[in-house]
C-alpha positions as CSV (number, residue, x, y, z in Angstrom):
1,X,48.1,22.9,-21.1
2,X,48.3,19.8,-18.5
3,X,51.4,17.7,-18.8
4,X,51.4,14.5,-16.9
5,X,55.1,14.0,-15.4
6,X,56.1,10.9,-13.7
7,X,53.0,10.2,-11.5
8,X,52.4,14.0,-11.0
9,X,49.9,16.3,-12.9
10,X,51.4,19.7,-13.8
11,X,50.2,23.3,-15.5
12,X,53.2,24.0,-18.0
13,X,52.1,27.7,-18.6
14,X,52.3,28.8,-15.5
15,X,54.7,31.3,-14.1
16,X,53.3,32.3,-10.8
17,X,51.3,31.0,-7.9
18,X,51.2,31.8,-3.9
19,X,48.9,31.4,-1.1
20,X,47.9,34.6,0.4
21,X,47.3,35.2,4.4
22,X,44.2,37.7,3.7
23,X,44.3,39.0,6.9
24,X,48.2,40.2,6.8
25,X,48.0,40.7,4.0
26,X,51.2,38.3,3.3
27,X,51.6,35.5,1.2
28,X,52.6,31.7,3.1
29,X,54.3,29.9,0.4
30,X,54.9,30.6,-3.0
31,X,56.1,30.1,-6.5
32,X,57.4,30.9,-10.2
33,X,59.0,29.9,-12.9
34,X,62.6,29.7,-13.4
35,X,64.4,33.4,-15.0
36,X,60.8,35.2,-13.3
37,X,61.3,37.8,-11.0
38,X,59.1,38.0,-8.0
39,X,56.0,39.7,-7.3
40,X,53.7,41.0,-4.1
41,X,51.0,41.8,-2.6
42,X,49.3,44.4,-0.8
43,X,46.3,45.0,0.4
44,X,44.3,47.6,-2.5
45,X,44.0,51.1,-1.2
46,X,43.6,50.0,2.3
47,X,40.4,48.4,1.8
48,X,39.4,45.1,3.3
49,X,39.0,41.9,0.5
50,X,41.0,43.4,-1.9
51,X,44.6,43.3,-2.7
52,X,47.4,44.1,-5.4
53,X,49.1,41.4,-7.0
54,X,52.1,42.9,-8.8
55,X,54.7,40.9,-10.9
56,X,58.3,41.0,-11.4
57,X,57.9,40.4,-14.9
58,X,55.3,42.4,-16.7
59,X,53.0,40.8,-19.8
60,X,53.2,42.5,-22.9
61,X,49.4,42.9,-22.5
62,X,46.9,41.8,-19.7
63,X,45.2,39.9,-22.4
64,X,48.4,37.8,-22.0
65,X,47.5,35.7,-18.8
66,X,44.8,34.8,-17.3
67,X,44.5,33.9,-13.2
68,X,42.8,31.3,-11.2
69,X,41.9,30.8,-7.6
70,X,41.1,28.6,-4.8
71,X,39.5,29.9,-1.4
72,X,39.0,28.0,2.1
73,X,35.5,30.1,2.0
74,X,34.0,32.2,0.0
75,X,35.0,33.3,-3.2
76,X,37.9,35.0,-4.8
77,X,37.9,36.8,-8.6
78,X,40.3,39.2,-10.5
79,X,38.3,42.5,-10.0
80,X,40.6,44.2,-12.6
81,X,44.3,43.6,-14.2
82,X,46.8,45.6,-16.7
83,X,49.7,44.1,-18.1
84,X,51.6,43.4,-14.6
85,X,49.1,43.4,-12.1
86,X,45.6,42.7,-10.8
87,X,43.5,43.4,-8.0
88,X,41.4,40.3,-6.3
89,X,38.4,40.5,-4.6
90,X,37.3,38.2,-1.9
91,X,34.2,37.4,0.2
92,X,31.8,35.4,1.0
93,X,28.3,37.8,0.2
94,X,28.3,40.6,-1.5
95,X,30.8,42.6,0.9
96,X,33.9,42.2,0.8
97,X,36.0,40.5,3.0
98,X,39.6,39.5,4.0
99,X,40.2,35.8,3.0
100,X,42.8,33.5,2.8
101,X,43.3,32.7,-1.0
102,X,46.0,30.8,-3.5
103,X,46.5,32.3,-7.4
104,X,47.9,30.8,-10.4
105,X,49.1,32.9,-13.2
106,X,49.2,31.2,-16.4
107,X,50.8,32.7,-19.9
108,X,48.4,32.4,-22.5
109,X,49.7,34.3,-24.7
110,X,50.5,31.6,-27.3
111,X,47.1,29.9,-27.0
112,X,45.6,32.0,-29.9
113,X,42.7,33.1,-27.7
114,X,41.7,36.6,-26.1
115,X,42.8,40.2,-28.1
């Protein structure tokens, strides 16, 4: 749900978001929601354009949440997630590669959509 505060626009069901350095892989600057542990990322067995997203605060299913993205090329997209965690995939073809990416995790659990 959007919620216009003051002059601001703002996503009340989300709990996390960062920006990721693709090529560290590290994350620049990030985000989550007040009593939420924190979460990390790793780069996915090693291989280039994908990495691990793990929270601090697992979901009671992965039905629960869903994630968005933003790239500065390319394309990012949750290749696969379980109740707290997911794997994205970016590029820019159909190879993978490492990109620079930002995430929002939003709780849907309550929408009365999904499972």
């Amino acid at each position: 749900r959007l919620s216009l505060v003051g002059s601001e626009m703002c996503i009340r069901d989300m709990v996390y978001a960062g920006r990721v350095d693709g090529s560290s892989p590290g994350i620049l600057r990030s985000w989550r929601a007040p009593g939420i542990k924190g979460w990390w990322v790793q780069r996915h067995n090693g291989q280039e354009g994908r990495y691990l997203v793990t929270m601090g605060r697992p979901f009671a299913s992965a039905d629960d949440y869903a994630v968005l993205f933003t790239t500065e090329y390319g394309y990012a997209r949750t290749e696969w997630k379980n109740a707290n965690s997911f794997v994205v995939w970016t590029g820019d073809d159909e190879t993978a590669n490492n990109a620079n990416f930002t995430f929002f995790v939003l709780d849907i659990s309550h929408w009365g959509i999904g499972g």
